[in-house]
C-alpha positions as CSV (number, residue, x, y, z in Angstrom):
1,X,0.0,0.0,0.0
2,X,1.0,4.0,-0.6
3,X,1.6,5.6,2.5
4,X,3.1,9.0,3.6
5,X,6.4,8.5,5.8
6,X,8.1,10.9,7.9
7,X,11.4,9.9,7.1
8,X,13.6,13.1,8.4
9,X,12.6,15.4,10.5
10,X,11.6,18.7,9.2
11,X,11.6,17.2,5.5
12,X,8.7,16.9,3.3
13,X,7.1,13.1,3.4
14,X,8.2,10.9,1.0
15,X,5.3,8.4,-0.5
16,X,6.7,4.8,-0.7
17,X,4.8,1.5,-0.4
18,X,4.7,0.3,3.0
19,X,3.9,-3.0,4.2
20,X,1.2,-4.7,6.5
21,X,1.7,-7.0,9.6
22,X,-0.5,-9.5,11.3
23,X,-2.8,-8.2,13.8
24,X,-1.9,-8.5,17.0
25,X,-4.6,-8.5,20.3
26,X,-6.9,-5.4,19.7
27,X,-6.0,-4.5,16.5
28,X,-7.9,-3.5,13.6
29,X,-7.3,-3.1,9.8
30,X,-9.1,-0.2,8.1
31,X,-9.0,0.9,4.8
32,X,-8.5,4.9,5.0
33,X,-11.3,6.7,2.9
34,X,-10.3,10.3,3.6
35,X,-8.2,12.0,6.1
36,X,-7.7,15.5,7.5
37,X,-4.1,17.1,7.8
38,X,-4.2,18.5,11.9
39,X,-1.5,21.3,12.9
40,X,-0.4,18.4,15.2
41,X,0.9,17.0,12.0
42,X,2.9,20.5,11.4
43,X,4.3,19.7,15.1
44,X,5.3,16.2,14.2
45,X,6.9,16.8,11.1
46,X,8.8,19.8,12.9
47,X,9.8,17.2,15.8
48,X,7.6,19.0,18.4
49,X,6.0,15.9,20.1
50,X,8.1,14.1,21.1
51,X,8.6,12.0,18.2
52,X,12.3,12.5,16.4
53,X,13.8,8.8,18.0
54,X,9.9,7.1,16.2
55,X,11.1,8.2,12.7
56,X,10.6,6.8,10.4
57,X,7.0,6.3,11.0
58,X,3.4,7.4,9.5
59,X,1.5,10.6,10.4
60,X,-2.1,11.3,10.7
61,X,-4.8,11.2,12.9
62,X,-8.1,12.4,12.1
63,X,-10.3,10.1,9.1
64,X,-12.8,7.7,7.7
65,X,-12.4,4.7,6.5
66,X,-14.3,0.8,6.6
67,X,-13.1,-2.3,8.9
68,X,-11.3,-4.5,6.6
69,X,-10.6,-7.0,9.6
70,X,-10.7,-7.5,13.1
71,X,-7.6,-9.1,15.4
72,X,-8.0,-10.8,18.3
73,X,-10.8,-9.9,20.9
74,X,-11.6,-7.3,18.9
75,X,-15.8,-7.1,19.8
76,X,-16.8,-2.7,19.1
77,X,-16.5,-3.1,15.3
78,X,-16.7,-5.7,12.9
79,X,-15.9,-6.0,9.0
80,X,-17.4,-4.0,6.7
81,X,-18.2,-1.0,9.6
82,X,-17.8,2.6,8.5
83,X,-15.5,4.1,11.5
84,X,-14.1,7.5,12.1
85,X,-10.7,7.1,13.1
86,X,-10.0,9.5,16.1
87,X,-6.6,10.2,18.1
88,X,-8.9,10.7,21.9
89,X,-9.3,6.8,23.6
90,X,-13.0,5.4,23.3
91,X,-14.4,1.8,23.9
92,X,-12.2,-1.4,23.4
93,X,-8.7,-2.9,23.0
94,X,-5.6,-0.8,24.0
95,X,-3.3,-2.7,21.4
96,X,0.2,-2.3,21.3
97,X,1.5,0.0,18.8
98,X,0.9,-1.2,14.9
99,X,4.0,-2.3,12.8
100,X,4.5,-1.7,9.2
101,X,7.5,-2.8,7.0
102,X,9.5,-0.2,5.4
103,X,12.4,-0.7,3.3
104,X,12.4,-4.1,4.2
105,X,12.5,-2.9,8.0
106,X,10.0,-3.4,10.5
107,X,8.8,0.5,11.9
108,X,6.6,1.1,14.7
109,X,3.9,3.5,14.6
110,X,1.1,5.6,16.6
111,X,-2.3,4.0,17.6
112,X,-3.7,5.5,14.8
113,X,-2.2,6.9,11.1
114,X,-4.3,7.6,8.5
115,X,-1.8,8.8,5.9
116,X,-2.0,5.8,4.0
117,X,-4.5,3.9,2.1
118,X,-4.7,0.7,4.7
119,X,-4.2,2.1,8.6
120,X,-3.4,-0.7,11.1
121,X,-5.5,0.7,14.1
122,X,-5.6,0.1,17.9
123,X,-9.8,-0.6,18.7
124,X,-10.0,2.3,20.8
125,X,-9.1,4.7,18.3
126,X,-12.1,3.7,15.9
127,X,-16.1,4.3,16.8
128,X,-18.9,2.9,14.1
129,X,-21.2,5.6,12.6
130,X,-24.3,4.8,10.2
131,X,-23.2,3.8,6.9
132,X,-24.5,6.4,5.6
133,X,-22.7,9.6,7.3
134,X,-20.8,11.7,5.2
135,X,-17.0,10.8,5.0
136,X,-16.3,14.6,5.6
137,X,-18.0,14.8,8.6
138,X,-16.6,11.2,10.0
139,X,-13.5,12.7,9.2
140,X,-13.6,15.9,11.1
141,X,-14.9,13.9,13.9
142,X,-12.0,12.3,14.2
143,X,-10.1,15.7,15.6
144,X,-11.1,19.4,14.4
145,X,-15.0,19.2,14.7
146,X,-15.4,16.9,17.8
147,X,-12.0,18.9,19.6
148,X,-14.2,22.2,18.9
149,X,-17.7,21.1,20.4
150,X,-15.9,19.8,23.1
151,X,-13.7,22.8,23.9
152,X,-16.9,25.1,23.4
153,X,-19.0,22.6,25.6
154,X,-16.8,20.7,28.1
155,X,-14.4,23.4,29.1
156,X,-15.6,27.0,27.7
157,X,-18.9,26.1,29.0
158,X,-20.1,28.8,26.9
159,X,-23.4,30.5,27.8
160,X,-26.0,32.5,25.6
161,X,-24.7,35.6,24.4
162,X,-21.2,35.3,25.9
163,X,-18.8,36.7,23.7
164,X,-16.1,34.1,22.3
165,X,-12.5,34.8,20.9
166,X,-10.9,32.5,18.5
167,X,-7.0,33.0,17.6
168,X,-6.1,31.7,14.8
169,X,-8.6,30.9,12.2
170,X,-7.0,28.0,10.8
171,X,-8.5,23.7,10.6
172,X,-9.6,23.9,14.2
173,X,-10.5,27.7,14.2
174,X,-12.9,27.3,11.5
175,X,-14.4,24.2,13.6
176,X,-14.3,26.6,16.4
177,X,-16.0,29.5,14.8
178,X,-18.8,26.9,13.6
179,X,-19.3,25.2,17.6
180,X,-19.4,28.8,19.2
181,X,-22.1,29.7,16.6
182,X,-24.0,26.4,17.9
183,X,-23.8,27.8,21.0
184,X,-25.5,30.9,20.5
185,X,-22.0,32.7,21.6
186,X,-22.3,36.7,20.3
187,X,-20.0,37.7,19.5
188,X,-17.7,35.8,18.0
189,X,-14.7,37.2,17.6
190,X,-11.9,35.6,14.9
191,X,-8.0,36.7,15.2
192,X,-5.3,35.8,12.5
193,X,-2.6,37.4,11.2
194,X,-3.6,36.6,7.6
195,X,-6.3,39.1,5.9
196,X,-7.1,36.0,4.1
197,X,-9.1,34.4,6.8
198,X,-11.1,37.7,7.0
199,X,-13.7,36.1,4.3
200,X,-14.1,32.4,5.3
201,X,-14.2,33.3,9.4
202,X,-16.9,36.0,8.1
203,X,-18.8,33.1,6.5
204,X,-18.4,30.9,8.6
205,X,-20.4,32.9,11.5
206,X,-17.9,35.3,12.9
207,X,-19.4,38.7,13.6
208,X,-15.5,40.5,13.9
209,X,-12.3,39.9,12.4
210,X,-9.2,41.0,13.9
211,X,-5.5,41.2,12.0
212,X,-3.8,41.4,14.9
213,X,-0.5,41.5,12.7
214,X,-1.8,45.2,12.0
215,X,-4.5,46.1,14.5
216,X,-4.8,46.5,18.6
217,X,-7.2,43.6,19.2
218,X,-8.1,45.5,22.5
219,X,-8.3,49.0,20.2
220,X,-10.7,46.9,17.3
221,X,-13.0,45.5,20.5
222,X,-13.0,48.6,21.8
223,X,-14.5,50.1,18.2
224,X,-17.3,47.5,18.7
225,X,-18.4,48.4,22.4
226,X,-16.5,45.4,24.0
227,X,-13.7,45.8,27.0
228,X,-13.5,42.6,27.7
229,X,-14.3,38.7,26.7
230,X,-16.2,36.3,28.2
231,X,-14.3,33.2,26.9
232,X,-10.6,33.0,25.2
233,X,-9.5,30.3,22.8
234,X,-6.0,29.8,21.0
235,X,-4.9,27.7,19.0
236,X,-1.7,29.1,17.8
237,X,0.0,29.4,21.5
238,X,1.9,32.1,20.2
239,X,3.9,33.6,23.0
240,X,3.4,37.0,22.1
241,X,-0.2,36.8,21.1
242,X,-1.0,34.7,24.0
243,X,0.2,37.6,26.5
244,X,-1.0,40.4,25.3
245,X,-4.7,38.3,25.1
246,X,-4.8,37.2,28.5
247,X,-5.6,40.6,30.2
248,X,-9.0,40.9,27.5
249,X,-10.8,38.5,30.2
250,X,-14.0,39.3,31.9
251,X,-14.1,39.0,34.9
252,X,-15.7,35.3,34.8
253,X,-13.3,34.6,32.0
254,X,-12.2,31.8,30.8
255,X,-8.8,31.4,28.5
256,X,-8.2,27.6,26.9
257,X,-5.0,26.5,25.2
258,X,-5.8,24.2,22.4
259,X,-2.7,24.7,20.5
260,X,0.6,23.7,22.0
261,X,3.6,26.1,23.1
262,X,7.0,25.2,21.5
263,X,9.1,22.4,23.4
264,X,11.0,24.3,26.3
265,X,8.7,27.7,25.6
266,X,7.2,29.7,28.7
267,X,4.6,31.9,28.6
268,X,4.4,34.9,31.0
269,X,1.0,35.6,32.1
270,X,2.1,39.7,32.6
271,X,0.4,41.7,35.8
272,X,-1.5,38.5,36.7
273,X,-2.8,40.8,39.4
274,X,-5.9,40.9,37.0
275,X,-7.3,37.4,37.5
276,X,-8.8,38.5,40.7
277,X,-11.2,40.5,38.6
278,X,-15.1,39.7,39.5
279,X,-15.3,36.2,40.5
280,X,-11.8,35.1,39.1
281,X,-10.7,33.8,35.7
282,X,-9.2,30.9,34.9
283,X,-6.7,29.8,32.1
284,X,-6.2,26.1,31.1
285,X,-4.9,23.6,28.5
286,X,-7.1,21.2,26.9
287,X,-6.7,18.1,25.4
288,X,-8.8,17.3,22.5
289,X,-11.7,19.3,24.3
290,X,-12.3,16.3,26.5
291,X,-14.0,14.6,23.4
292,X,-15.1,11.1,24.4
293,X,-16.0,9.1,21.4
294,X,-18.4,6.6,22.0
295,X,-20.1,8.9,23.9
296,X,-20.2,12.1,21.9
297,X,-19.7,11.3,17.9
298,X,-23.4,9.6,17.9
299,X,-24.7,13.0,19.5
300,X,-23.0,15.1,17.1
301,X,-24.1,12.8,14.2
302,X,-27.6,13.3,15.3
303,X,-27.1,17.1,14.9
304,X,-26.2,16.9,11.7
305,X,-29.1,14.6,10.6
306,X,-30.7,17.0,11.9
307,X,-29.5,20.0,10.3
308,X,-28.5,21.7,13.1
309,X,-24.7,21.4,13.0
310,X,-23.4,22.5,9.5
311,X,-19.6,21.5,7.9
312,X,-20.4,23.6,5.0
313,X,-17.1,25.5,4.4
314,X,-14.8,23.8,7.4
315,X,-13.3,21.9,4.0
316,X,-11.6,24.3,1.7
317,X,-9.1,22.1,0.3
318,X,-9.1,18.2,-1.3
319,X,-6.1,16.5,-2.4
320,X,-4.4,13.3,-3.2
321,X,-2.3,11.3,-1.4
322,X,0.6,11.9,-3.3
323,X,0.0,16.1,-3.1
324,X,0.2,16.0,0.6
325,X,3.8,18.3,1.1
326,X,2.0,20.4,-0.7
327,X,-0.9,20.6,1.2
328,X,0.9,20.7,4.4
329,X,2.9,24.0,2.8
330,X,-0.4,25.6,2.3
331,X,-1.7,24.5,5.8
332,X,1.5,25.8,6.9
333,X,1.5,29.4,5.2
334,X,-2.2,30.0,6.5
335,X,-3.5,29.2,2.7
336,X,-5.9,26.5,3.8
337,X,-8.1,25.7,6.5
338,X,-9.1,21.4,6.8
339,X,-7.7,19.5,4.0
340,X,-9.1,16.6,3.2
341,X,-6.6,13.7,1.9
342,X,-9.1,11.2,-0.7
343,X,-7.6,7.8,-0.3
């Protein structure tokens, strides 16, 4: 099968055929329909997780795809399912991590890839939907969407008519921007340093765009009657940007870290003194939203049967496996939002 390796760190992927091996206990075999590229992909390929002593190993982690097989005491999916493939734990098998063979070599890899056209994939990291939900939305169930609702639900806790700031209006803004509007959230407020984004955050139900490459976020709020917001969420964890953010809080504020800060970076949070403000703010990191899968991707497929929660426009980019470096480029340079790998 064709899969997309990272070989060398910081180096584009290189497409080779890789190899399958027997399942082992809790493993299953999926064949990969479509797959998002994540920023946590950008991190990986940059060596930021963690992960420069795996290489060479595959890369992704949000996608749809259907159960080829099943391994041993495998009993939440069976052949033949349609699955999103999600990085967050749900039901089943921990397995130990899949192996591929590469070069004649045997490599290890993460619970779940989905790079390639054929994903060896530990049973906790896949969750059965109806056979007929959209592969686009399976897929951005697998991180962006479900990472968004959770973050706006689980840890924003956003109420009616709180006002909701989103840095960075890239694959998970745009998710972000689109659970906030669920929420009733007004209003929502998008920051990126690309004019670019202005259009597609507008779209997608943003009320204000802020450049905040050229403009005072606090000086732009200000033009729009606001002082202060109700709930903070960045997902570029740039130093800088996250700093000068912080003191925007209202007094029940609440600022969430979904992006992750540089290996080794600190971030000061200046004349903390503020915190104390009206019944205190708080300011977290979250991971993945506290999405649960076999609890909350039903839910959010019911939404969506139901035309309540929309995708429209979260995709604005489809490629093919063998285009991904340069889809990652334009993820990179703030040219796309999702991408969508067809397999």
């Amino acid at each position: 099968m064709k899969a997309a390796i990272l070989h060398t760190i910081d180096a584009p992927l290189v497409i080779a055929e890789v190899g399958l091996t027997p399942l082992q206990v809790g493993q299953v075999l999926v064949k990969v329909l479509v797959s998002g590229i994540c920023g946590a992909q950008l991190q990986e390929i940059a060596g930021n997780k963690g992960n420069a002593k795996f290489v060479p190993h595959l890369l992704g982690h949000e996608g749809c795809g259907i159960v080829e097989e099943v391994g041993p005491g495998v009993t939440t999916v069976q052949k033949g399912d349609k699955v999103v493939m999600h990085w967050r734990q749900g039901e089943g098998i921990e397995s130990p991590f899949p192996k591929y063979v590469y070069e004649g070599k045997e490599i290890s890899s993460g619970r779940v890839t989905t790079f390639s056209e054929y994903a060896i994939v530990s049973e906790n990291r896949v969750t059965t939907v109806p056979s007929d939900t959209p592969v686009e939305l399976a897929a951005l169930l697998g991180c962006g969407l479900s990472t968004a609702l959770g973050t706006i639900e689980n840890e924003a806790k956003a109420r009616f008519g709180e006002s909701v700031m989103i840095i960075g209006v890239g694959g998970l803004g745009v998710n972000l921007i689109t659970a906030a509007k669920l929420a009733s959230a007004y209003p929502i407020i998008a920051v990126d340093i690309h004019d670019s984004k202005k259009e597609l955050a507008l779209s997608m139900g943003a009320h204000i765009f802020i450049n905040a490459k050229t403009e005072s976020i606090a000086d732009v709020l200000a033009e729009h009657g606001l002082k202060k917001v109700d709930v903070i969420i960045d997902t570029a964890a740039n130093k800088k940007g996250t700093e000068a953010a912080t003191p925007l809080l209202s007094g029940t504020g609440r600022y969430i870290m979904v992006g992750q800060p540089k290996p080794g970076e600190s971030i000061e949070l200046l004349d903390a003194h503020h915190f104390f403000e009206g019944i205190g703010k708080t300011f977290s990191a979250t991971q993945g939203g506290r999405f649960m899968p076999h609890v909350d991707i039903a839910r959010y497929i019911r939404l969506a049967k139901g035309n309540i929660l929309s995708t429209e426009g979260i995709i604005t980019h489809r490629v093919k496996l063998e285009d991904v470096n340069e889809a990652i480029e334009l993820v990179r340079s703030g040219g796309a939002s999702r991408i969508l790998i067809e397999l």
